[in-house]
N, C-alpha and C positions, 0 to 999 in steps of 0.2 A: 504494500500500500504506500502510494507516493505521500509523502507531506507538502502542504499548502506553503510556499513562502512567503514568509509576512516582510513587506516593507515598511519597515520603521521612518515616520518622516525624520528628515534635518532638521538640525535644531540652527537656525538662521541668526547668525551675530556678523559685524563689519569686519571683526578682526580677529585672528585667532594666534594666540602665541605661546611656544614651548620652549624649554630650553633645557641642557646639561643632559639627552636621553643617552649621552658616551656612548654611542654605538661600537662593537667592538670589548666593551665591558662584559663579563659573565652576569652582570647584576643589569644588566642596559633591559628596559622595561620598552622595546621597540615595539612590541606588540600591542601595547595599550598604547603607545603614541600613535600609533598608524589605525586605531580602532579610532582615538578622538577625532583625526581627520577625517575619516570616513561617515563621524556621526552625526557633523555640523556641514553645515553650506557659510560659506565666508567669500567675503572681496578680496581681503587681506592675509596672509600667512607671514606670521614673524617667524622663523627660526634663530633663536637668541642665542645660540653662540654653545660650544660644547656639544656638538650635535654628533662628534667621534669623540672616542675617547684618546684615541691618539694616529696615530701615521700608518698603523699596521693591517690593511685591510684584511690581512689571510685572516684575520680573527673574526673578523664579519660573519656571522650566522642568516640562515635563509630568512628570519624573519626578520634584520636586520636590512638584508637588501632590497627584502618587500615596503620597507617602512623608505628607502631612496627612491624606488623604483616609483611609489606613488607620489613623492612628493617630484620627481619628473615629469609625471602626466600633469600635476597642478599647474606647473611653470612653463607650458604649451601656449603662448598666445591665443591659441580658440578656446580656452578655459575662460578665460577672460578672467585670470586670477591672479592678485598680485603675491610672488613670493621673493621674501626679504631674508638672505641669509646674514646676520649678524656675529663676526668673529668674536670665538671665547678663547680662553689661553688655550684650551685642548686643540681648537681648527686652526691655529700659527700653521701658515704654508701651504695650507689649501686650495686657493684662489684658483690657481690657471686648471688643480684636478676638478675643482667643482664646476668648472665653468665647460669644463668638456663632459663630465659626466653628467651635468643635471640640467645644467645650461644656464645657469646663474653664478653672478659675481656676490663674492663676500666683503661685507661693508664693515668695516668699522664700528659707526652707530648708524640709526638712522631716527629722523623725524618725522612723523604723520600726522595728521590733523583727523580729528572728527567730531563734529556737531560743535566744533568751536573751540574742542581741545584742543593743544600744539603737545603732542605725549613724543618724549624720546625715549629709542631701543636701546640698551648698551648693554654687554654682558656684563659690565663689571667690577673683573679683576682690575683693571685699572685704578680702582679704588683700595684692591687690597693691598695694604701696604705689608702687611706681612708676608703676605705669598711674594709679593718684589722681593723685597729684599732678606727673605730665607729659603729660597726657592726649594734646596734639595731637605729642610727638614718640613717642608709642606708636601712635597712629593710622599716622603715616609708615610707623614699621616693619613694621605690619599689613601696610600697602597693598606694600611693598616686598617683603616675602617671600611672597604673593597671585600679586604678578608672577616673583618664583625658581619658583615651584610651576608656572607651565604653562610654565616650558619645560622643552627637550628634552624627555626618554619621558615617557609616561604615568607613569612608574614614581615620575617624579618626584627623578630622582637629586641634580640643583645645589643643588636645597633641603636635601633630607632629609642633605644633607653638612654643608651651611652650618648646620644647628640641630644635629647632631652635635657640630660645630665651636666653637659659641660658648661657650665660659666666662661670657660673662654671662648667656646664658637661660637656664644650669643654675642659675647661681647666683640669680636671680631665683625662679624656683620651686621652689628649697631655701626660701627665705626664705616663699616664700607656703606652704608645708606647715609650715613651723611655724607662722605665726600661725595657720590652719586647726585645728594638735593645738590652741594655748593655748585655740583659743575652743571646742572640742569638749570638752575636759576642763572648762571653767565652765558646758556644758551636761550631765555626767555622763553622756556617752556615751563605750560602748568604741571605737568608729570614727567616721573623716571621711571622706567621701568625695565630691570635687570634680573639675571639668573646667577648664575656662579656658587653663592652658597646654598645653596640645596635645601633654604627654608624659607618656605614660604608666606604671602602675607595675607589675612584674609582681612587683616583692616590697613588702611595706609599708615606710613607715616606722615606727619606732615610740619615741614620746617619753612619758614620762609616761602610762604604761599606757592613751594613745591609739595607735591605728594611723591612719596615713593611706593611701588610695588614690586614683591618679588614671584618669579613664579615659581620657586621650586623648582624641580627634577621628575626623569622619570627613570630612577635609579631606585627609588626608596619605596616604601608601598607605605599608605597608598602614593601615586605619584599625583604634580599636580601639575597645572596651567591658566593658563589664563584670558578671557574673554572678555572682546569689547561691544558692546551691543549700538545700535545704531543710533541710538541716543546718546552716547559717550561715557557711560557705567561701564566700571572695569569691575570684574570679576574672579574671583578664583575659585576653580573647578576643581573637584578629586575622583580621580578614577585607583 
């Protein structure tokens, strides 16, 4: 007996933005990236920066390439969709592979407007000053909470306690959302909105009549992102 398939509508927002899904990671949550694209209809596609996790493709898994592959059919002029790839420290060097493989350039930041917001993309790290200026004992820690993440459940409990837990990677990405507002305010935008620390905001902050927002990852479970709806409410979404 065949089953009926049901088509679920899109759920319709202007913009849609992900960021840190490090493809190429044992923990890269590609599959739930590539489900969120498929479940919305958007004008806009941000890819915020960390979208590999590093240089090494062999490490790429099939649902890894499905989660590129689609984001190629977006980036097709008869889609009539814009996609904005935004460099993170992980996509350093990308540029000319992305632009043959997917068919888009990777931007630095970028600025968009809607219903009268001026919102800038940036990944970042730019802000973090600790990751600059101690690169290989950031790398450790990288590598070190990589390996908290596959154990125990799926769910990912040792981790998701231990980033709970630490006072300093809160306070580390306090620090990085300010410098974020200071350099969004000398660009004369009302919002920032960045990935890189892997936590997300579900309320802004807001300094000097900048907002910031982060979107999270889809490293971590649950992962999240971020939605901009046609009226200019920004959102965060958990899958």
């Amino acid at each position: 007996m065949k089953h009926k398939t049901v088509v679920e509508e899109l759920i319709p927002v202007n913009t849609l933005i992900l960021s840190d899904i490090h493809l190429g990671s044992e923990v890269s949550r590609a599959d739930k990236a590539l489900e969120v694209l498929q479940s919305h209809s958007f004008k806009r596609l941000i890819l915020l920066g960390d979208i590999f996790d590093d240089l090494n493709f062999k490490r790429l898994k099939k649902g890894h390439w499905n989660f590129l592959s689609y984001v190629r059919k977006l980036s097709n002029p008869k889609r009539n969709t814009e996609v904005i790839w935004v460099e993170g420290n992980h996509d350093e060097g990308l540029s000319e592979i992305m632009a043959l493989m997917i068919g888009i350039d990777i931007l630095k930041e970028y600025i968009c407007e809607v219903n009268g917001k001026k919102i800038l993309a940036i990944h970042g790290h730019q802000f973090d000053r600790f990751l600059n200026e101690n690169v290989i004992i950031s790398n450790f820690a990288s590598f070190i909470y990589d390996r908290l993440q596959r154990l125990g459940s799926e769910n990912q409990t040792i981790a998701r306690y231990i980033k709970k837990k630490s006072k300093g990677w809160l306070r580390l990405a306090g620090k990085m959302a300010h410098g974020a507002i200071d350099y969004a305010k000398n660009k004369n935008v009302n919002t920032v909105i960045c990935g890189h620390t892997h936590i997300p905001t579900d309320e802004p902050i807001e300094e000097k009549s900048v907002k910031y927002y982060n979107t999270g990852c889809f490293t971590d479970v649950p992962s999240s992102y971020i939605v901009i709806t046609e009226e200019g409410e920004i959102v965060t979404k958990y899958i």
